[in-house]
N, C-alpha and C positions, 0 to 999 in steps of 0.2 A: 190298728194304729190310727190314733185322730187324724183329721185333713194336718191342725196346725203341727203336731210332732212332725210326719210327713216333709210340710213346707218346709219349717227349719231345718230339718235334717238336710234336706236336698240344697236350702240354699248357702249352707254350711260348707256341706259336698264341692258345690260349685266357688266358693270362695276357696277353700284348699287346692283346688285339680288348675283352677285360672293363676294364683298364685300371686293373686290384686292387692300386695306388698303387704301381706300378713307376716313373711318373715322377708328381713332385709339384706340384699344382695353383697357382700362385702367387698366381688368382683364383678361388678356390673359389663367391665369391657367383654369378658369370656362368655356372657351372655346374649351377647349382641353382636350380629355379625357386621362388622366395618368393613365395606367394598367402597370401591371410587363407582362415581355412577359416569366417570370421563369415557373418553373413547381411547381404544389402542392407538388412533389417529390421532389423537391431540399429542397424546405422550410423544410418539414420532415427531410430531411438529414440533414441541417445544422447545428442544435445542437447536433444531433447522438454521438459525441466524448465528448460532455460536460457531456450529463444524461450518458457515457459509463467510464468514467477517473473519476466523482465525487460519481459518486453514486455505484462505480463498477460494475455496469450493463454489463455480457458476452454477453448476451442477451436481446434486447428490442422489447418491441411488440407497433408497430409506427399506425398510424390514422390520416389519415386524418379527423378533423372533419367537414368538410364543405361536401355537400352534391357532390361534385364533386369528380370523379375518381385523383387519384392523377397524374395521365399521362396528365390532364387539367391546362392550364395556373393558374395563381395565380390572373390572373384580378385584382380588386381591394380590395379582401379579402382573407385571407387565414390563416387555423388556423389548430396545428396538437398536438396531442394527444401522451404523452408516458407514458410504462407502460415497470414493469420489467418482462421478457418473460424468467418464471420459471417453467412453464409447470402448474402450480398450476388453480383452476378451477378461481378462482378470483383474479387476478395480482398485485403487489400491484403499486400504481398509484403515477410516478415522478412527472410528471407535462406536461406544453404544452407552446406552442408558437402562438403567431400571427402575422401576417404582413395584415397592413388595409392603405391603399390609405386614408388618413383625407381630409374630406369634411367640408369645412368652412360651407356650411349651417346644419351639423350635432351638436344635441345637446349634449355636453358634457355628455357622461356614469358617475354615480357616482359610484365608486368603493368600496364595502364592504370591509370595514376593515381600520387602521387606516397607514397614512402616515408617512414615516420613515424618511433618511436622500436623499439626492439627491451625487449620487457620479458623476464624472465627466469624461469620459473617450475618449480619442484623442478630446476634445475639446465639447464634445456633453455631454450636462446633463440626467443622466439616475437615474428615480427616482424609491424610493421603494415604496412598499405598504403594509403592513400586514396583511394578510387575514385569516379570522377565516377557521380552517379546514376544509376540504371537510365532508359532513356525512358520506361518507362513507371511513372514514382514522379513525381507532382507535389507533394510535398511537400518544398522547397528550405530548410526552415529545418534539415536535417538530413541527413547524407553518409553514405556507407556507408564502411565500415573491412572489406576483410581483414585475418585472421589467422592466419600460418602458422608452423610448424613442423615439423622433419625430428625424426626418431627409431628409429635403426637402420634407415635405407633405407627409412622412411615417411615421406611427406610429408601433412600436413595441414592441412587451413582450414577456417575459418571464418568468413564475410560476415552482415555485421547492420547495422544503423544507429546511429547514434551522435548525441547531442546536440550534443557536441561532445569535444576533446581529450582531455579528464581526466574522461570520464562510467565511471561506474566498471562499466559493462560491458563495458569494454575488458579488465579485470583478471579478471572473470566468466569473460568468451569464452576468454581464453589458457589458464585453466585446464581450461576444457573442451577444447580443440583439445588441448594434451598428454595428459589422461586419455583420450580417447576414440584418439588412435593407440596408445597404451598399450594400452587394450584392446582392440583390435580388430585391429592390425597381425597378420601371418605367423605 
């Protein structure tokens, strides 16, 4: 085989196996892995001023609930847990947040509890959810409400308690759940 057959061959080789846009990707997102480069820590933080202004919370006792240290990226899952920090031996429990990277081949979660109104905030629809209390909340004059909303292949929530319908932390939370995917998303 001549040197030039050779070269060609091999740099032919090497264009095909690198795949340096000879043929066009039609789903480029499935090719690309989208993580947050944020920290488990920030997500925690983010709502920090929402459960601290609505719920009067001086004090919250925060969790990460993903098995990762919170000083670790948020990759493509992240979820954190608050609670009021009243020194009491069992705290009583606000609610939690998540931010999840949505994977088109994941099967839609059914959500216990029944579906509310969808409120609309800078342009994004953030829908409710109504969820039967947690077991261990015996406080029954008051329901918990998710919050979610997608944004560019983020999906986020936000769980809290609710007085009732029209308690205007409903309108509080959606704004946080869009700002907080906004900042923190990929």
């Amino acid at each position: 085989m001549s040197i030039l057959k050779f070269a060609s061959a091999a740099l032919l080789g090497s264009l095909l196996v690198s795949g340096c846009g000879l043929f066009p990707r039609s789903h480029p997102e499935k090719w690309e892995v989208n993580e947050s480069v944020h920290s488990l820590q920030e997500l925690c933080d983010y709502p920090k001023e929402f459960f601290t202004v609505w719920f009067k919370a001086e004090k919250l006792k925060i969790s990460s609930t993903t098995s990762s240290p919170t000083q670790d990226k948020i990759g493509s899952i992240g979820s954190c847990s608050y609670k009021l920090d009243d020194g009491s031996e069992f705290p009583q429990y606000l609610g939690n947040n998540v931010l999840e990277r949505h994977s088109e081949d994941a099967k839609p979660t059914e959500s216990k509890g029944r579906p509310g109104r969808t409120l609309t905030i800078d342009g994004v629809p953030v829908s409710e959810t109504h969820l039967p209390n947690p077991s261990f909340v015996d406080d029954t004059t008051r329901h918990y409400l998710k919050l979610t909303a997608t944004i560019d292949g983020w999906d986020g929530e936000l769980e809290f308690n609710v007085d009732n319908d029209s308690d205007p932390k409903i309108e509080a939370g959606a704004q946080v759940v869009v700002k907080m995917i906004r900042a923190l998303k990929g």
